[in-house]
SEVO-269553 format. One record per residue (C-alpha): residue number from 1; y negated, x negated, z negated; residue in one letter. Coordinates in steps of 0.2 Angstrom, whole numbers, plus 5000, padded with zeros to 4 digits. Last residue first. Layout:
// residues N
(NUM (Y X Z) "A")
...
//
This chain:
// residues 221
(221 (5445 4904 5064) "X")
(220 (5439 4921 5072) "X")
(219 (5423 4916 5068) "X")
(218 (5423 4898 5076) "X")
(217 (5431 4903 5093) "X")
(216 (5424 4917 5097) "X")
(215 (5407 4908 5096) "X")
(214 (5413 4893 5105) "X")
(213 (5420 4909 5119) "X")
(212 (5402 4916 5118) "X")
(211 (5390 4899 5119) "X")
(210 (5403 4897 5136) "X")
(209 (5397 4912 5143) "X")
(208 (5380 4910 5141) "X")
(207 (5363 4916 5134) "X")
(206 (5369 4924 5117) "X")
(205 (5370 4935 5103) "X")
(204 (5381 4935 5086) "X")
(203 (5381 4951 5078) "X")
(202 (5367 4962 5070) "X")
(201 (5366 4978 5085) "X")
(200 (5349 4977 5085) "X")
(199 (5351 4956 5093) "X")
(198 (5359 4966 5108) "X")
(197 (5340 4976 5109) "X")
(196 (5329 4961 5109) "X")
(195 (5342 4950 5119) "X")
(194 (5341 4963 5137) "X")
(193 (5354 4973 5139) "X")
(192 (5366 4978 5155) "X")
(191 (5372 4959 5157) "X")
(190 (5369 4942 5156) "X")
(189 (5363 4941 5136) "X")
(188 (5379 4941 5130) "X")
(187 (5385 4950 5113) "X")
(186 (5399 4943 5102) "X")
(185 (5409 4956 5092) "X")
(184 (5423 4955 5079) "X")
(183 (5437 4966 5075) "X")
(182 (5441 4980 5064) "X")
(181 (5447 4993 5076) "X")
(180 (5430 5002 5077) "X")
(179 (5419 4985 5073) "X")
(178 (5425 4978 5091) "X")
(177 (5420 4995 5099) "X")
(176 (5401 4996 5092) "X")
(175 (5400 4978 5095) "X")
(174 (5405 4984 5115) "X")
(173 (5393 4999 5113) "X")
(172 (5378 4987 5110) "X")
(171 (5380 4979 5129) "X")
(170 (5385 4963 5138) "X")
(169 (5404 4959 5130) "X")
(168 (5415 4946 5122) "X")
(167 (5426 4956 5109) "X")
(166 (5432 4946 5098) "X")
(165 (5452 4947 5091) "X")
(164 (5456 4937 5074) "X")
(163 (5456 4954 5063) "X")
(162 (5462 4962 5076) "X")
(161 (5478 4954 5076) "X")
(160 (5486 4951 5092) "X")
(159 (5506 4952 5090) "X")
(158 (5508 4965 5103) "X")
(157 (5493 4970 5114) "X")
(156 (5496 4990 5114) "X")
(155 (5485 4995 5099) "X")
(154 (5471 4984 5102) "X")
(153 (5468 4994 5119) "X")
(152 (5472 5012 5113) "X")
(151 (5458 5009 5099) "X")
(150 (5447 4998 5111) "X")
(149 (5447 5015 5122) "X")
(148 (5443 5025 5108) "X")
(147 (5428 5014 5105) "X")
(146 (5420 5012 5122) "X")
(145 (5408 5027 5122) "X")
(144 (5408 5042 5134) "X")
(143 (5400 5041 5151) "X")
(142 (5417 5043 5164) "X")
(141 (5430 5054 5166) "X")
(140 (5448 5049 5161) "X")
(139 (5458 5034 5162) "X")
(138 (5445 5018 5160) "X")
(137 (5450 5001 5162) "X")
(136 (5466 4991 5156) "X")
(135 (5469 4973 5160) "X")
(134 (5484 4965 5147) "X")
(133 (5490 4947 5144) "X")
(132 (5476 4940 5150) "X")
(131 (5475 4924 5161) "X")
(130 (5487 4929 5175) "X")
(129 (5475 4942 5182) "X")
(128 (5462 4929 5189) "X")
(127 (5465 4926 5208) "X")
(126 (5449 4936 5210) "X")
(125 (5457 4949 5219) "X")
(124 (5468 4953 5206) "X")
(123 (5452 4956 5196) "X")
(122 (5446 4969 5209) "X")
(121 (5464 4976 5209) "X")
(120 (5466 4980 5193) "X")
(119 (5446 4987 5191) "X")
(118 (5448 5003 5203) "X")
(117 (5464 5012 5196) "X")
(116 (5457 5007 5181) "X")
(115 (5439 5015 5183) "X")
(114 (5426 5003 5175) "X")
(113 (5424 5008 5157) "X")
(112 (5432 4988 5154) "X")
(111 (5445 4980 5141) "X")
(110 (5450 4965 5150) "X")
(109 (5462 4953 5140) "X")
(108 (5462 4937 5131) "X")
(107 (5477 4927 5121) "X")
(106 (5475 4906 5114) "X")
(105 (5486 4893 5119) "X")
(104 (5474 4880 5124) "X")
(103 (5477 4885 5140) "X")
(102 (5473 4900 5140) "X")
(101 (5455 4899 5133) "X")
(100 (5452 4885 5144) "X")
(99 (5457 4894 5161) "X")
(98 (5447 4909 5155) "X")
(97 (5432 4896 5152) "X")
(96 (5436 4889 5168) "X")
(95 (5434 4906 5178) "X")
(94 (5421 4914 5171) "X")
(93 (5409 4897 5175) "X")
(92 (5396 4907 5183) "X")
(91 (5401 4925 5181) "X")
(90 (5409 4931 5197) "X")
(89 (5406 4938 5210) "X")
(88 (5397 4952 5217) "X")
(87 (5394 4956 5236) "X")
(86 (5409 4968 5237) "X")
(85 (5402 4977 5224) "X")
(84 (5389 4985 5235) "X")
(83 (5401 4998 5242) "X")
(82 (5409 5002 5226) "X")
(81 (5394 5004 5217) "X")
(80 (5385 5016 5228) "X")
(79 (5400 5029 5228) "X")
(78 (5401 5026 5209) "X")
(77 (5382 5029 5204) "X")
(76 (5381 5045 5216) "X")
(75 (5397 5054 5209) "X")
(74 (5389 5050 5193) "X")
(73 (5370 5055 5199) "X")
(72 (5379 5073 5203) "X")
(71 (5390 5075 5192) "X")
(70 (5377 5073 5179) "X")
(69 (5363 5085 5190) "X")
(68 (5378 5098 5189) "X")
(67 (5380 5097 5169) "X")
(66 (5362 5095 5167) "X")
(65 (5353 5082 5164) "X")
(64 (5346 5074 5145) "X")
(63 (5329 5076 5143) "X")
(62 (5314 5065 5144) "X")
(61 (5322 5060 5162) "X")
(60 (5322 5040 5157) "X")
(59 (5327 5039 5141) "X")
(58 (5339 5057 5144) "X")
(57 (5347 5047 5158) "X")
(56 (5351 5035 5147) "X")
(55 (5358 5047 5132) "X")
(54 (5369 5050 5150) "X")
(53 (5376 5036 5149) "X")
(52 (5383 5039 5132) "X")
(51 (5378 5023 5130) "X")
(50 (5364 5016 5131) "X")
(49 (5353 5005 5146) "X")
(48 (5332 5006 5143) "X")
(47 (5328 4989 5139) "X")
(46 (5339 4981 5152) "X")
(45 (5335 4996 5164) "X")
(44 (5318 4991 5163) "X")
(43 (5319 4975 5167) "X")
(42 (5330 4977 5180) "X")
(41 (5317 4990 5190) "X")
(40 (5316 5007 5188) "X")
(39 (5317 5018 5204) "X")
(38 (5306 5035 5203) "X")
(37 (5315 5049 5200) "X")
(36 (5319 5065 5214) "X")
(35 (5334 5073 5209) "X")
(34 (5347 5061 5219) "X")
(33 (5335 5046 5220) "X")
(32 (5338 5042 5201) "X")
(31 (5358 5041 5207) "X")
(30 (5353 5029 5219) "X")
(29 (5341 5021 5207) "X")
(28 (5357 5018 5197) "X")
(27 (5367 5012 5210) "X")
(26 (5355 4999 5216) "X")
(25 (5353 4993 5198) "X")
(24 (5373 4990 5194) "X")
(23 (5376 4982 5210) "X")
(22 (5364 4970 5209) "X")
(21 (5369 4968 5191) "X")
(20 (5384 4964 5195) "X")
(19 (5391 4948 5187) "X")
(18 (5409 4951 5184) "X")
(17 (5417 4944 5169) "X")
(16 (5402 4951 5157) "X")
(15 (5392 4963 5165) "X")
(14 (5404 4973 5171) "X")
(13 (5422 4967 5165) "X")
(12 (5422 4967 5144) "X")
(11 (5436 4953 5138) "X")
(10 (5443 4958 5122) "X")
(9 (5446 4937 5116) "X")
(8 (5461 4933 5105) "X")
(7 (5463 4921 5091) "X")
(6 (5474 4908 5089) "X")
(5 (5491 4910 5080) "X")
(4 (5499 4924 5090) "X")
(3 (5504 4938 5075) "X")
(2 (5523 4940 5076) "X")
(1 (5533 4951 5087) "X")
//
């Protein structure tokens, strides 16, 4: 196949798409209350949030855990998330934007580090999955970086190419992915990172949604 003419968005899920920052928090301090930290509020975890996840943990633990304390707050972290997701919707205006992009005959898909097997039918669910031509979430164990999942996720879109592809997501690791298989990044401001540590990372940053996909739009031109 040829290359698509307009350019294509990597859409990330958590934080991005799907605004679950309840969710995200609870779990956290869930995890936290597993070896006895303190809860940390939004604010902090906004300043605080890297990935590996566990480099996170080490921020707020002054060293990183232990093999079985990981397993742990991670077996803690998903079991929370997934009851309290159900109450999570959305990004306002998600919907029309991806509506937009689409039908203006431009390309997008969902890259996420949420569980595969658990993401596809949560953006089913949403009525959304016909707007991207591909959803892939994480196979394999959770906390690592989002780069070598790009790399597997670039490669199987046929015809995208990278060079005109943004990736549209809330956290450092997501620019880190983009620049690993040569395309762009925009950073929102919605999500796991607060604007002082997004605007570290040296690509575009933004409050909205709609301020990303006009952003996409003009520097994959």
């Amino acid at each position: 196949m040829g290359k698509h003419r307009g350019a294509h968005i990597v859409w990330d899920w958590n934080g991005t798409l799907f605004h679950d920052n309840d969710a995200i928090i609870g779990a956290t301090n869930a995890a936290f209350a597993e070896l006895g930290l303190a809860p940390i509020t939004m604010e902090q975890y906004r300043a605080l949030y890297c990935v590996p996840v566990p480099k996170f943990y080490e921020r707020l633990m002054g060293r990183l855990p232990t093999e079985a304390e990981w397993l742990v707050m991670d077996e803690t972290f998903h079991r929370y998330y997934t009851e309290h997701r159900v109450g999570c919707g959305l990004t306002v205006g998600a919907t029309e934007l991806l509506v937009g992009w689409r039908s203006a005959g431009r390309s997008q898909s969902i890259l996420s580090m949420y569980g595969h097997d658990e993401l596809v039918p949560l953006v089913r669910g949403f009525g959304i999955e016909a707007h991207f031509v591909r959803v892939d979430g994480r196979v394999g164990p959770s906390g690592g970086s989002k780069a070598e999942h790009m790399e597997r996720h670039v490669a199987a879109l046929a015809g995208v190419d990278p060079a005109r592809t943004v990736v549209i997501g809330d956290a450092a690791d997501d620019a880190v992915a983009a620049l690993h298989v040569g395309a762009r990044a925009v950073l929102y401001t919605g999500g796991s990172h607060g604007r002082a540590s997004l605007e570290e990372v040296g690509v575009p940053v933004v409050d909205t949604l709609a301020e990303a996909v006009a952003e996409a739009e003009r520097i994959a031109a």
